[in-house]
BAVO-481028 format. One line per field, with one value per residue (C-alpha): residue number from 0; residue in three letters; y, z, x. Coordinates in nm, 3 decimals, decimal comma, always signed. Layout:
N
num = NUM/... $
residuo = ala/... $
yy = Y/... $
zz = Z/... $
xx = X/... $
END
This chain:
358
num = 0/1/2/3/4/5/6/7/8/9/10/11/12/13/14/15/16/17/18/19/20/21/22/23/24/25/26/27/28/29/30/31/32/33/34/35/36/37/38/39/40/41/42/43/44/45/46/47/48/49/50/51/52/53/54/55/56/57/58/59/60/61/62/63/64/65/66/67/68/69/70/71/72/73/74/75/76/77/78/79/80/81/82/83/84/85/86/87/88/89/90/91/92/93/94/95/96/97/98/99/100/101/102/103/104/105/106/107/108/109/110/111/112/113/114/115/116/117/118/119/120/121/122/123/124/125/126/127/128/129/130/131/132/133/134/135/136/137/138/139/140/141/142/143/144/145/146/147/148/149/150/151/152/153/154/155/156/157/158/159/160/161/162/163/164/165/166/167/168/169/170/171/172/173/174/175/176/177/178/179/180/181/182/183/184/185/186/187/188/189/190/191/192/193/194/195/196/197/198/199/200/201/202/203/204/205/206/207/208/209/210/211/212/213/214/215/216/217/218/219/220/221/222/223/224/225/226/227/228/229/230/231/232/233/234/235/236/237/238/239/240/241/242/243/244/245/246/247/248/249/250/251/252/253/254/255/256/257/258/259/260/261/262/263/264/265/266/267/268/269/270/271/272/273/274/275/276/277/278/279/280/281/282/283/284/285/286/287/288/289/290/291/292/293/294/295/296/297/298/299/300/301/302/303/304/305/306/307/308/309/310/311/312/313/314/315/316/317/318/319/320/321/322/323/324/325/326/327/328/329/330/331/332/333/334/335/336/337/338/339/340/341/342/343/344/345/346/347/348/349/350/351/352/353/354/355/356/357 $
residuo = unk/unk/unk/unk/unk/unk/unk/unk/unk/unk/unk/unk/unk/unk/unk/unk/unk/unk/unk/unk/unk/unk/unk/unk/unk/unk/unk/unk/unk/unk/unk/unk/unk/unk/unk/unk/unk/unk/unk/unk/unk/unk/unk/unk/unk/unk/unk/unk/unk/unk/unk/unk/unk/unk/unk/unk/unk/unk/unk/unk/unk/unk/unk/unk/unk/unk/unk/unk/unk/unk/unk/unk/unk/unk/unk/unk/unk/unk/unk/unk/unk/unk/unk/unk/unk/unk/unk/unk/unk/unk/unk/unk/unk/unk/unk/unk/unk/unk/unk/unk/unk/unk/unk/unk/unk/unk/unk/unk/unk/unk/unk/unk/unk/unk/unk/unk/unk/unk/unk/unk/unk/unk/unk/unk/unk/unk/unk/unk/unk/unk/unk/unk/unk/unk/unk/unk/unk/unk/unk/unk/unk/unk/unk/unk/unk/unk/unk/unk/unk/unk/unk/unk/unk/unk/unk/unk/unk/unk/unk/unk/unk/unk/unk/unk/unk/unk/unk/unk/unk/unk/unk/unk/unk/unk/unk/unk/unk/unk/unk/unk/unk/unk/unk/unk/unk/unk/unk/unk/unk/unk/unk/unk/unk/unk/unk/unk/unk/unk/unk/unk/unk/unk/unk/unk/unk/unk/unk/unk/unk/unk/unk/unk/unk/unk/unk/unk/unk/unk/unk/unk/unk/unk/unk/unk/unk/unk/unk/unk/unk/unk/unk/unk/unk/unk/unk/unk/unk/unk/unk/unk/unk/unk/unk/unk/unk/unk/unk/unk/unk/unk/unk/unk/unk/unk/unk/unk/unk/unk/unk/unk/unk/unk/unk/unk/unk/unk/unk/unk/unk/unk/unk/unk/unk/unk/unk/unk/unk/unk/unk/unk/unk/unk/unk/unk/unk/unk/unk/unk/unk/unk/unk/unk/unk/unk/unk/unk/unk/unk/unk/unk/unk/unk/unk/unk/unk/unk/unk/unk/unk/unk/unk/unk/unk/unk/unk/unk/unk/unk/unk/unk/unk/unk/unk/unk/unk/unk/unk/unk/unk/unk/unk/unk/unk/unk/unk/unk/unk/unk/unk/unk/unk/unk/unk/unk/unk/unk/unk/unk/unk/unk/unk/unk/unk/unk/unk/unk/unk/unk $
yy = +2,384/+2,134/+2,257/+2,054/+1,867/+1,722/+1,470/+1,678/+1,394/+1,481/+1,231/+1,185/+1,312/+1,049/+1,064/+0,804/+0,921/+0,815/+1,066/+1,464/+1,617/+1,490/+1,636/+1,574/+1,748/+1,774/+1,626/+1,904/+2,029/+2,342/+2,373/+2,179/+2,051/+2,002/+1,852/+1,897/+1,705/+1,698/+1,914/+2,143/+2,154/+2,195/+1,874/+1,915/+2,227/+2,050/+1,834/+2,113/+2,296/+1,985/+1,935/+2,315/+2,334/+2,022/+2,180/+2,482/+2,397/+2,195/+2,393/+2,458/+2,783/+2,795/+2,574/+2,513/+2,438/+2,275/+2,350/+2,257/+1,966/+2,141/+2,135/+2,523/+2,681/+2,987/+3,056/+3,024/+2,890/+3,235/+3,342/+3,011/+3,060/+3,402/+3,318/+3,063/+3,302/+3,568/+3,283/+3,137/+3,478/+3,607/+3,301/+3,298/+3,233/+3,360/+3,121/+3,186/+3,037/+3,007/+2,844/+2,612/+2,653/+2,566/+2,864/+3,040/+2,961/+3,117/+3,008/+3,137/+3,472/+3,560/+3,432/+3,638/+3,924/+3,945/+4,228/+4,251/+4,122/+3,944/+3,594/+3,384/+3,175/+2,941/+2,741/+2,410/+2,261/+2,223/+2,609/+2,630/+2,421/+2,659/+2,979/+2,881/+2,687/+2,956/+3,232/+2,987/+3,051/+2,846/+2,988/+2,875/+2,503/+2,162/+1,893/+1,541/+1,188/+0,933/+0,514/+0,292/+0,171/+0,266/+0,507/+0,730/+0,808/+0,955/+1,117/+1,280/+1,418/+1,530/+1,745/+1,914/+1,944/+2,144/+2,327/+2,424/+2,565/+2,734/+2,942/+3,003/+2,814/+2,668/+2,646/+2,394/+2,214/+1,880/+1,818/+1,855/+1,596/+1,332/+1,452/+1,368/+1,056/+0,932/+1,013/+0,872/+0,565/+0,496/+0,530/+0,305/+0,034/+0,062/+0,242/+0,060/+0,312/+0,600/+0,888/+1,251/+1,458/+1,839/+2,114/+2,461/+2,752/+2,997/+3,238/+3,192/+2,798/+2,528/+2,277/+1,915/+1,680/+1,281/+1,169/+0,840/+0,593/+0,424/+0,582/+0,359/+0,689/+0,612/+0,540/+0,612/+0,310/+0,444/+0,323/+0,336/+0,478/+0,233/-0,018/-0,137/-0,100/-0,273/-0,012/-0,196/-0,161/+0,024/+0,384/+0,438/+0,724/+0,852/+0,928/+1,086/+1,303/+1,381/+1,508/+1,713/+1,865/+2,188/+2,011/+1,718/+1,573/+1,362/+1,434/+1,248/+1,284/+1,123/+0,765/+0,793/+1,037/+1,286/+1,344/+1,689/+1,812/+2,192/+2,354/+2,742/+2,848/+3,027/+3,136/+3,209/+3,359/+3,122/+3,151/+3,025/+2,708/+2,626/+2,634/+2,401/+2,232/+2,181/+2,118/+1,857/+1,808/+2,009/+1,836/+1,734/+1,913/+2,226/+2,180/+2,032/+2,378/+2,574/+2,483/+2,802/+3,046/+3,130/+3,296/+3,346/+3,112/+3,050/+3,326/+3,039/+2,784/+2,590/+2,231/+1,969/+1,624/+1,632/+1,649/+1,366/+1,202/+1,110/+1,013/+1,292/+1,210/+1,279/+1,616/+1,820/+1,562/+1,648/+1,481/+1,331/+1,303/+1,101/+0,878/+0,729/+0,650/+0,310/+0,334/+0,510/+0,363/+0,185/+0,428/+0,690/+0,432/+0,446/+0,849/+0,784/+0,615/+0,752/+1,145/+0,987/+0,834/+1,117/+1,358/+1,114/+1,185/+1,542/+1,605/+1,847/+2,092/+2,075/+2,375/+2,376/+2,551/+2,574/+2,759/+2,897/+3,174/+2,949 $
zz = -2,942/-3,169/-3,583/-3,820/-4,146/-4,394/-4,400/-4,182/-4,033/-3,809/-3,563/-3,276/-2,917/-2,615/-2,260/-1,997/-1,986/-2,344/-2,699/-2,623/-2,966/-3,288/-3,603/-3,909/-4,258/-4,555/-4,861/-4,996/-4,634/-4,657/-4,326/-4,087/-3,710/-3,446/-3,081/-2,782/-2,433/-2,059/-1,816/-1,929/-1,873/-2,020/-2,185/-2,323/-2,464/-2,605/-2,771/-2,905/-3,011/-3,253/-3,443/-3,514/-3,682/-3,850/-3,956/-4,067/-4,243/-4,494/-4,758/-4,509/-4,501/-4,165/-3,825/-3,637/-3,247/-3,014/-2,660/-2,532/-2,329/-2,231/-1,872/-1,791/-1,481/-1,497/-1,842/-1,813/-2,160/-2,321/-2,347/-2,585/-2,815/-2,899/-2,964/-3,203/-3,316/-3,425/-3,576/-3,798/-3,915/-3,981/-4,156/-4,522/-4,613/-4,355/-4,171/-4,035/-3,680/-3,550/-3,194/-3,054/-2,658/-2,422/-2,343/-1,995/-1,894/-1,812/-2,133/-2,328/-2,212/-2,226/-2,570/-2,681/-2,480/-2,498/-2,551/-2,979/-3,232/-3,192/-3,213/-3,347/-3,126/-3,205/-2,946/-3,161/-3,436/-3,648/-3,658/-3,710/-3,987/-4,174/-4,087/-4,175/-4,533/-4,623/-4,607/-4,798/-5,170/-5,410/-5,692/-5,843/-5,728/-5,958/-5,788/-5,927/-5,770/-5,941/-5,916/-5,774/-6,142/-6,303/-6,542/-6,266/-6,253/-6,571/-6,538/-6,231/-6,374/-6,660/-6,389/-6,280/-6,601/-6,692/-6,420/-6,426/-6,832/-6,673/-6,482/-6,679/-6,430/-6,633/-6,346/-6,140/-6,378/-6,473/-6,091/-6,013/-6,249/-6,148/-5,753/-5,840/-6,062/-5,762/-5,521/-5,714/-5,792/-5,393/-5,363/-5,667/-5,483/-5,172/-5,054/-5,309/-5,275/-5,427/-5,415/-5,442/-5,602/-5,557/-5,692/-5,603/-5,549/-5,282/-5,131/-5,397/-5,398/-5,605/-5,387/-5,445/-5,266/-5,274/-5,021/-4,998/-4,742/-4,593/-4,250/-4,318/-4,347/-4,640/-4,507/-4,680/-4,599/-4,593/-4,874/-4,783/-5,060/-5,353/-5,254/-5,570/-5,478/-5,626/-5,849/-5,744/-5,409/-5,200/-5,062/-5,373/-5,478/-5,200/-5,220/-5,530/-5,395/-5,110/-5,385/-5,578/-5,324/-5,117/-4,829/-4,833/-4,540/-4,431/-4,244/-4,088/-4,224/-4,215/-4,261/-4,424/-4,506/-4,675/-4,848/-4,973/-5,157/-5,185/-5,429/-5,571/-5,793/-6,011/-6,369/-6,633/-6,998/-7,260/-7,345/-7,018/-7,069/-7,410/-7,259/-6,984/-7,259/-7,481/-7,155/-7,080/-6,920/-6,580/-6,313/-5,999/-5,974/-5,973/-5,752/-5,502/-5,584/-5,534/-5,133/-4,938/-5,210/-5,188/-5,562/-5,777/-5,963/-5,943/-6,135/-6,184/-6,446/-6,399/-6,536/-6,203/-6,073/-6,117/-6,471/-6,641/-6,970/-7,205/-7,534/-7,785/-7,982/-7,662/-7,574/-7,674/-7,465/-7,102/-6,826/-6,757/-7,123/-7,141/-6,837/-6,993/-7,308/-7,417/-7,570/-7,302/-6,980/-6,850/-6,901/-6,701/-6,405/-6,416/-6,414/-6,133/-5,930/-6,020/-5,885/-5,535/-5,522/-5,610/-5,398/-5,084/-5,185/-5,207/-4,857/-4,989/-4,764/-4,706/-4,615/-4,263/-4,166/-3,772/-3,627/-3,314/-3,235/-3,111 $
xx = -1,970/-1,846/-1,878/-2,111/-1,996/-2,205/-2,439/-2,659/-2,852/-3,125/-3,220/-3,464/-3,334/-3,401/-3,381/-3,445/-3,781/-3,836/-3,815/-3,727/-3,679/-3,873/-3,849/-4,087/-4,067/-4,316/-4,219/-3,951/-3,867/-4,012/-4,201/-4,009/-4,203/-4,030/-4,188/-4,036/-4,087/-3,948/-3,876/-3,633/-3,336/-2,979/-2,948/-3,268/-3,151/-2,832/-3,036/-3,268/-2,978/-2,867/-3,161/-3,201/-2,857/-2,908/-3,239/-3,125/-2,846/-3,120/-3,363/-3,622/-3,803/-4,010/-3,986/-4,255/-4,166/-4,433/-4,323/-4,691/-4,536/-4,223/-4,189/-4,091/-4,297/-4,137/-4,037/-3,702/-3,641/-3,727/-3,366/-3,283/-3,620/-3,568/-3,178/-3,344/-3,560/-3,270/-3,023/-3,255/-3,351/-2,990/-2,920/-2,801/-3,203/-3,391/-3,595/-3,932/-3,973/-4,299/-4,408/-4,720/-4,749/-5,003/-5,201/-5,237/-4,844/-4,544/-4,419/-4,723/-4,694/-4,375/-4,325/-4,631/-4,475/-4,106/-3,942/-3,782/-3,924/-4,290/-4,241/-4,564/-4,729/-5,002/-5,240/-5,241/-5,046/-5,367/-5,336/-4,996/-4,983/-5,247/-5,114/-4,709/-4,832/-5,020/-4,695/-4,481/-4,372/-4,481/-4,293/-3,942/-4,041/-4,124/-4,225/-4,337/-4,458/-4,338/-4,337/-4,031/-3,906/-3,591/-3,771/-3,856/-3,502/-3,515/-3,798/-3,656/-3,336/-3,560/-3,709/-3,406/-3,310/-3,612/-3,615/-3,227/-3,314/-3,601/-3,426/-3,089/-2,893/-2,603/-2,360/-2,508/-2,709/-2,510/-2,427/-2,776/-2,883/-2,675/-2,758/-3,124/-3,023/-2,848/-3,103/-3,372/-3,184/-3,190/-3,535/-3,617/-3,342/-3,357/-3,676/-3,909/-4,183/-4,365/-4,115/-4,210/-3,880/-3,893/-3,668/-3,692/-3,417/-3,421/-3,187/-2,923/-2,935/-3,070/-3,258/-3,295/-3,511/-3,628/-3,937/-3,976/-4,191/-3,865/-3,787/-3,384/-3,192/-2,889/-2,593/-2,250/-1,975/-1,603/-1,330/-0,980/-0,720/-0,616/-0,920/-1,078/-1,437/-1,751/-1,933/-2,281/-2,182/-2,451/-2,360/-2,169/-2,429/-2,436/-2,066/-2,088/-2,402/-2,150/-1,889/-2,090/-2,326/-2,231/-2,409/-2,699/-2,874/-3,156/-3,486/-3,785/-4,093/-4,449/-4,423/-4,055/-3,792/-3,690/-3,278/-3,187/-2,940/-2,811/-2,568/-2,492/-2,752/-2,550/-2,505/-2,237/-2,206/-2,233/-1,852/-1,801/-2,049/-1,870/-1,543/-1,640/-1,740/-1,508/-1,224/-1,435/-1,770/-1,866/-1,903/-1,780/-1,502/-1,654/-1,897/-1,567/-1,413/-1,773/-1,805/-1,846/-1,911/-2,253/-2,380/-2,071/-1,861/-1,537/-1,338/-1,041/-1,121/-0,803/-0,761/-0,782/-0,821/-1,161/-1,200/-1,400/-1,141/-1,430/-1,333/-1,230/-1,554/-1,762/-1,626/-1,939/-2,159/-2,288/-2,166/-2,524/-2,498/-2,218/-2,339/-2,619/-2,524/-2,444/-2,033/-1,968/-2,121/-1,846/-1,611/-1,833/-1,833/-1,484/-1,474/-1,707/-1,497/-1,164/-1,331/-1,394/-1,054/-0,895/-1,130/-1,028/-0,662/-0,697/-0,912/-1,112/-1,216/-1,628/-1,834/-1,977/-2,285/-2,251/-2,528/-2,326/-2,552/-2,805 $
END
């Protein structure tokens, strides 16, 4: 089974009888649906088994799988939903799984009746919806709707900004503001709708998320080492998301789509913070040097590649600091560009959440 690499992009599956696999999320990907059709079969478990580790490598916290249409006489799928079942709850967050199936089937019964765990089993959606939004946790989450102007971009790194001194999370807080600037700043572009930004940690991460009411997923164009690239040029945000995100993806949702970001939601002392400081503002190059460790920092602070050169008088500024302000503007472009050159260069290594067990 071939291994995953970010963007996790999650698609519809087709057949030539028309769409097999459709996934739809709710505005911060929390509760995740997921509709499956045709006879099945293994391609249609192929293609079942790519959306779920596209899914669960995202911020999601339950899935809910409508086999009502599935085309199984005998049951014979039962084996692949309760391996499902088991990876997403041995994941690093544990995922709740939950099922819609047509009742008085094969199907029906022996997911009600399997031996293990009980898996939950709904006869419509309408139910499932109700039952899975009601267990999920409302806490550690901000969420605003804002308008497509550029002042909602603002307004929506304000919001991680907040939320990120809220919760004493020092470590990821500068890349998580210019994540969300750079997410928001697509939606405002390119989307040109009301966008709903949520932030919310859970299992150890800090999650990020823009829903917008363009279905266009983003799309990041490849530069080639030593091209001068345009620093208007579309996709360039989504390169630096790409940088300074542990993984991001994209998801359908109702009438749109939703991108999400994810990065360690860690903390350090306040020495720590000040010395980051004063070497120059945190930022990308920590979060390059962060994929694949879950919680704790980085117990090497070493000087690299990566670190923004601001001008000596800007040393106590933050990097989202530093890239809004007026003086210093163009020379924060250039940083900009400069990190993803160099990151190219370097081939950093990025983390890889393969769901094999499924």
């Amino acid at each position: 089974m071939r291994t995953l690499a970010p963007p996790y992009l999650v698609t519809v599956g087709t057949d030539r009888r028309g769409v097999s696999v459709r996934v739809t999320a709710d505005a911060s990907t929390t509760v995740l649906e997921m509709s499956v059709h045709g006879r099945w079969s293994q391609q249609l478990g192929d293609q079942v088994t790519d959306s779920l580790r596209r899914c669960l490598a995202g911020p999601c916290e339950a899935i809910v799988i409508d086999v009502s249409d599935v085309g199984d006489l005998h049951g014979v799928s039962l084996p692949y939903w309760s391996a499902a079942v088991r990876a997403a709850r041995l994941g690093p967050a544990s995922v709740r799984m939950a099922f819609c199936s047509r009742p008085a089937t094969t199907l029906d019964y022996r997911l009600r009746h399997q031996d293990g765990p009980p898996v939950t089993v709904f006869p419509t959606m309408a139910q499932a919806r109700i039952a899975i939004a009601g267990g999920v946790s409302r806490a550690d989450r901000l969420q605003a709707r804002l308008a497509p102007r550029p002042a909602s971009v603002r307004a929506a790194r304000d919001l991680v900004l907040r939320a990120c001194d809220g919760w004493q999370l020092a470590g990821p807080r500068d890349d998580a503001a210019l994540i969300m600037s750079e997410l928001a700043t697509n939606a405002v572009d390119h989307a040109g709708t009301e966008f709903v930004v949520t932030v919310f940690r859970r299992g150890g991460r800090l999650h990020l998320t823009v829903r917008d009411g363009d279905s266009r997923y983003p799309s990041m164009r490849a530069t080639d080492e030593g091209i001068q690239v345009p620093l208007d040029e579309r996709g360039r945000g989504l390169r630096l998301v790409h940088a300074a995100a542990e993984v991001w993806g994209a998801i359908p949702a109702h009438n749109g789509k939703v991108v999400w970001a994810t990065m360690p939601a860690w903390t350090y002392g306040r020495s720590d913070r000040a010395a980051d400081t004063h070497g120059g503002s945190r930022s990308l190059g920590h979060a390059a040097r962060d994929r694949g460790s879950r919680v704790s920092p980085p117990t090497a602070r070493c000087a690299s590649a990566f670190t923004p050169r601001v001008p000596c008088n800007a040393q106590q500024m933050t990097w989202s600091e530093s890239m809004e302000s007026g003086p210093f503007r163009r020379q924060a472009d250039f940083v900009r560009l400069r990190l993803l050159v160099d990151g190219v260069r370097r081939g950093r290594r990025r983390a890889e959440y393969a769901v094999d067990q499924i």
